[in-house]
DOSE-651924 format. One record per residue: residue in one letter; x, y, z of N, C-alpha, C in turn. Coordinates in steps of 0.2 Angstrom, whole numbers. Example, Ala and Ser with C-alpha at 12.3 -4.5 7.8 and 13.67 -1.06 7.14 Angstrom:
BEGIN
A;66;-28;39;62;-22;39;66;-16;39
S;64;-11;35;68;-5;36;64;0;39
END
This chain:
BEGIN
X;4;-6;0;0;0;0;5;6;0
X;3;12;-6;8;17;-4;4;22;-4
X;1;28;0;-4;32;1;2;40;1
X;-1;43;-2;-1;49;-3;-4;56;4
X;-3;58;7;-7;62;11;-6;69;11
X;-9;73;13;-8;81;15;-9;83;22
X;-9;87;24;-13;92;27;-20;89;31
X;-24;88;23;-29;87;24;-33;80;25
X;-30;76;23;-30;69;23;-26;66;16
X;-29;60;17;-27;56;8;-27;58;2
X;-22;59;0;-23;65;-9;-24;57;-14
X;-21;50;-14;-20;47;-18;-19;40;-14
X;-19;35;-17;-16;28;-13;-16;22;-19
X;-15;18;-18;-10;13;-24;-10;8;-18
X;-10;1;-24;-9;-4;-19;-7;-10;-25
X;-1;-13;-23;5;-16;-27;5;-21;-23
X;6;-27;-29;7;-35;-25;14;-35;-27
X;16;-35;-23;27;-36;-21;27;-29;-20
X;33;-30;-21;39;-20;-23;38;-18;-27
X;37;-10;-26;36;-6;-29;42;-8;-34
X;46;-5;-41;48;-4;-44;48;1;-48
X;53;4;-52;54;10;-53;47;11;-60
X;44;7;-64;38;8;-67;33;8;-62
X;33;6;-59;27;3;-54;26;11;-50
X;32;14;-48;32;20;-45;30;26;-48
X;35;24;-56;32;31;-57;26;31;-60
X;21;26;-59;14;27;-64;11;29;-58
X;12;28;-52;12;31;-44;11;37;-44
X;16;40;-47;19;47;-47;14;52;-51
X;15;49;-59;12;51;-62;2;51;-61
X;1;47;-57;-7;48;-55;-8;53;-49
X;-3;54;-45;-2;55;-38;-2;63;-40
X;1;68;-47;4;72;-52;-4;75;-55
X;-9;70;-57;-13;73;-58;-18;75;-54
X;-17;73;-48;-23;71;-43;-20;80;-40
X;-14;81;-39;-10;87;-35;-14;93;-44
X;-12;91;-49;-12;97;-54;-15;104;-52
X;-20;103;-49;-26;110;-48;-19;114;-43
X;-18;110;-39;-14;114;-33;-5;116;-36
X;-5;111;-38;5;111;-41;6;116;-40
X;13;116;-35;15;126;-36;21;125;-32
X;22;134;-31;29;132;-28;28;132;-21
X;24;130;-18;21;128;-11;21;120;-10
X;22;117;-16;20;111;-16;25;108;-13
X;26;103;-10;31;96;-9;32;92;-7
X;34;88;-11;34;79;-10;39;78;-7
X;38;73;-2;44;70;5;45;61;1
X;52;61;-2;52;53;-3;58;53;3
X;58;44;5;62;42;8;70;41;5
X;74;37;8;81;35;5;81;28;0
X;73;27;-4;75;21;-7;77;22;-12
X;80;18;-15;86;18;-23;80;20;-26
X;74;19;-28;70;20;-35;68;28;-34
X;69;31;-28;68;37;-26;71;45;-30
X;80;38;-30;85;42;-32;86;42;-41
X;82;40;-43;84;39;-51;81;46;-52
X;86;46;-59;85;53;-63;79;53;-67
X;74;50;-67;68;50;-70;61;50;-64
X;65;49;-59;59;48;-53;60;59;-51
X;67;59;-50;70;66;-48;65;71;-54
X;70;69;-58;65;74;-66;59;74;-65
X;53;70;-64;46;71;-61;44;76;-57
X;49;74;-50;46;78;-45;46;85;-44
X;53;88;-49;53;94;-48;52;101;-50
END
């Protein structure tokens, strides 16, 4: 289970049998990207932790 949260409560959630991987993540991302769109700004930010799919240069390129 990987949920999304704000402030406000749950922005997104996602539910993966095994490990995420890095497709698996960024379809994550990218749903997680639409659900945020209305709001996206420079107030926005996403908190990942220190897993390796976190640090690729196409998960980084998404988020920023």
């Amino acid at each position: 289970i990987l949920p999304a949260l704000s402030l406000d409560g749950l922005v997104h959630i996602d539910i993966c049998e095994g490990a995420y991987r890095r497709k698996s993540f960024k379809q994550f991302l990218c749903d997680l990207l639409n659900e945020m769109n209305p709001f996206l700004g420079p107030n926005s930010v996403i908190i990942l932790d220190n897993v390796a799919i976190h640090k690729h240069h196409s998960i980084i390129n998404m988020v920023k």
